[in-house]
C-alpha positions, -999 to +999 in steps of 0.1 A: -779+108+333-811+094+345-845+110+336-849+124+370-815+143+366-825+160+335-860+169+346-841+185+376-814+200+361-841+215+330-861+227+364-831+239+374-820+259+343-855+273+338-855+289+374-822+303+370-829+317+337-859+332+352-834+345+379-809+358+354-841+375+335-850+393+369-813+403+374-809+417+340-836+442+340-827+452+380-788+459+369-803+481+340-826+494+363-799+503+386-779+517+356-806+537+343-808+556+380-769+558+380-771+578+346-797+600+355-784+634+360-783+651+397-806+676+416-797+709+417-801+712+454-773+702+479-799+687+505-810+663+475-776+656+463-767+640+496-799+619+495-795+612+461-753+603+473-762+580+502-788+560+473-762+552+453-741+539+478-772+515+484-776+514+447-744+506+442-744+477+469-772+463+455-757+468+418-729+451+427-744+416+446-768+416+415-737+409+396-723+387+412-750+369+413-756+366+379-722+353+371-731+324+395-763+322+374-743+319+347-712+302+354-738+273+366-759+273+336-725+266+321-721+236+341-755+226+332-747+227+292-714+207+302-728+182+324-711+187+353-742+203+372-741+186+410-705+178+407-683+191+429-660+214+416-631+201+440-633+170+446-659+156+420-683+137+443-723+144+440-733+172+460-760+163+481-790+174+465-813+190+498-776+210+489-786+222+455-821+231+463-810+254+489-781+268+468-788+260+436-754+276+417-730+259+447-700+243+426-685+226+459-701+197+485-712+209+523-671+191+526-655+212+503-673+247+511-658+243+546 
């Protein structure tokens, strides 16, 4: 691995641990709101009803997300950050900065 490669790929783990950081305390946000007990008036309760459906939306892309997070720093540690996950070939790079935890090339995500 060249020097560029590991100053992008230490870039690249310090952004998505930032990420994963942000996730974290949104999913325990989210949590938190979930466990909070319910109003006692029925106008509320169907506010409060249709927000978790959002919450739980948003609950659920936030951890999905940080698997990605995660699954790619554990490329990262391995080595095989860049590397396709099908066929092994670099992924194009201007591919990586847009998607940063993609496993597959532009040829293999079709």
């Amino acid at each position: 691995m060249s020097t560029e490669e590991i100053i992008t790929t230490k870039a690249v783990a310090k952004l998505l641990n930032e990420k994963k950081a942000q996730l974290s305390k949104r999913i325990s946000a989210i949590e938190a709101d979930f466990h909070k007990g319910r109003s006692q008036d029925f106008s509320e309760q169907a506010t409060e009803t249709e927000n978790d459906d959002v919450l739980d939306e948003i609950h659920h892309e936030a951890k999905a997300e940080l698997k990605l997070i995660n699954d790619t720093l554990s490329r990262i540690e391995q080595g095989l950050y860049g590397q396709c996950s099908q066929c092994e070939e670099a992924i194009n790079p201007d591919r990586l900065n847009a998607i940063p935890y993609t496993t597959t090339c532009i040829h293999c995500a079709v």
